[in-house]
C-alpha positions as CSV (number, residue, x, y, z in Angstrom):
1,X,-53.9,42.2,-44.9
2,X,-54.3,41.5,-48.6
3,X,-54.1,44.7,-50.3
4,X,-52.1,44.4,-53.5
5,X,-50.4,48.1,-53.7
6,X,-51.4,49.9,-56.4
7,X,-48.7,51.2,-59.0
8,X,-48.0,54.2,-60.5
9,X,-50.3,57.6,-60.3
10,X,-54.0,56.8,-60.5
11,X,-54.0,59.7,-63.4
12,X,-50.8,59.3,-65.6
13,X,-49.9,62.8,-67.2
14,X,-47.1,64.0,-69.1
15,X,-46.9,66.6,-66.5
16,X,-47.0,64.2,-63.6
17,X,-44.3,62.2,-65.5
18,X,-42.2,65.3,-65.7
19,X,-42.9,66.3,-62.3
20,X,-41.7,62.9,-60.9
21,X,-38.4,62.4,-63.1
22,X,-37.8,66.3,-61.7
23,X,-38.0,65.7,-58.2
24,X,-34.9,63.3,-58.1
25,X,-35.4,60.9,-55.6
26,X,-36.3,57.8,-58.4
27,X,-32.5,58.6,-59.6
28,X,-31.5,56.7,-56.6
29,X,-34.2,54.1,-56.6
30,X,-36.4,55.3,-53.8
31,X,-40.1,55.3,-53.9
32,X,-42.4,58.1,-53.2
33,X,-43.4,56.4,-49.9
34,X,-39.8,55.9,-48.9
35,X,-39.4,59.7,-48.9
36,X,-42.5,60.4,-46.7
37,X,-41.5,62.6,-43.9
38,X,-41.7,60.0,-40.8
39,X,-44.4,61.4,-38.5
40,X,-46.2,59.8,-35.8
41,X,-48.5,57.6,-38.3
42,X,-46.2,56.9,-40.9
43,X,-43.9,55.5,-38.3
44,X,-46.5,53.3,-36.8
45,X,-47.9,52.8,-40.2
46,X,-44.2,51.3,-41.4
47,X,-43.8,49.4,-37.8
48,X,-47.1,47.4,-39.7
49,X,-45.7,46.6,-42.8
50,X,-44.6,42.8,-43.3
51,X,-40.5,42.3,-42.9
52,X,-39.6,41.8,-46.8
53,X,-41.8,45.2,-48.0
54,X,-39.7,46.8,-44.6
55,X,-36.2,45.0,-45.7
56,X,-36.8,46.5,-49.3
57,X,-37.3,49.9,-48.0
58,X,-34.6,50.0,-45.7
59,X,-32.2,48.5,-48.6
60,X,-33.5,51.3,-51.0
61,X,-33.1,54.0,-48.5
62,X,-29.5,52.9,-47.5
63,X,-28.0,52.4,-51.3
64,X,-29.9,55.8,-51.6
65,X,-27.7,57.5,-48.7
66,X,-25.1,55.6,-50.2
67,X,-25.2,56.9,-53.7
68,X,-26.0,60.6,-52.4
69,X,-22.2,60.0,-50.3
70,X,-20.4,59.5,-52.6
71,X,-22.6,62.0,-55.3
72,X,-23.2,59.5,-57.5
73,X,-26.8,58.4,-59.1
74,X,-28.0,54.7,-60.1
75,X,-27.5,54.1,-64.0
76,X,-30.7,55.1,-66.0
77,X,-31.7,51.7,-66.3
78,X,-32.3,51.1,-62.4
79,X,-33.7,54.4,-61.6
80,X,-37.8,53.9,-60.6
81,X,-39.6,54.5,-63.7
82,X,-43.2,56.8,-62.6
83,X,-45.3,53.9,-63.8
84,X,-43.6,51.6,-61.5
85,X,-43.8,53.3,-58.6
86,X,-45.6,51.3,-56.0
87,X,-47.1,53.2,-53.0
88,X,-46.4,49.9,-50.8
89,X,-47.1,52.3,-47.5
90,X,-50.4,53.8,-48.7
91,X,-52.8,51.3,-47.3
92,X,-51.2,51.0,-44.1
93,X,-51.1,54.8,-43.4
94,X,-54.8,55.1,-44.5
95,X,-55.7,51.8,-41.8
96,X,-53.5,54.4,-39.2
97,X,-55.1,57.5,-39.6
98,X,-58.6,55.7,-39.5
99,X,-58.1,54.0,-36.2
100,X,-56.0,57.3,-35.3
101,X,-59.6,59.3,-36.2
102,X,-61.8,56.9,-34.4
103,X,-60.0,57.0,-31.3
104,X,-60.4,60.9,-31.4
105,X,-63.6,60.4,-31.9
106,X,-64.3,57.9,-29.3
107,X,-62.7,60.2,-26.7
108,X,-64.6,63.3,-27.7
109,X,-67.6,61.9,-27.2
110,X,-66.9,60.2,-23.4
């Protein structure tokens, strides 16, 4: 596949900005896709993704479970800045959901 992820919020806002640095999870260097609650297509969608983009993820999410043991946070330097944030697992999970939808579709119509 050669998507290039896209970074950062398609509509940058103060609000958004605000919203992002308030929800905590960039404090520890995680993504917005790293937090994704893991259902049935995000799973399959992150069995797809190449082994560095899934090594990264799985070193962010550990340091992350890491850093929340032992209550700490990264330094202000290393947390994910909102314009930064790459949604690495977005084009996957959109390629899953479409296959997902034409197979329900295929069926209903048998």
């Amino acid at each position: 596949m050669s998507y290039v992820a896209r970074k950062g919020p398609q509509v940058v806002s103060a609000l958004g900005r605000w919203a992002y640095n308030l929800s905590g999870f960039n404090q520890y260097g995680l993504h917005r896709d790293d937090c994704l609650y893991e259902d049935d297509d995000v799973k399959e969608a992150i069995r797809r993704l190449p082994e560095k983009v899934k090594d990264e993820r799985n070193y962010r999410i550990t340091r992350a479970l890491h850093l929340s043991m032992t209550k700490t946070i990264l330094p202000k330097e290393q947390w994910t800045k909102y314009e930064e944030d790459t949604k690495y697992l977005e084009p996957y999970l959109e390629e899953v959901k479409r296959e997902r939808d034409e197979i329900n579709k295929w069926e209903s119509n048998k």
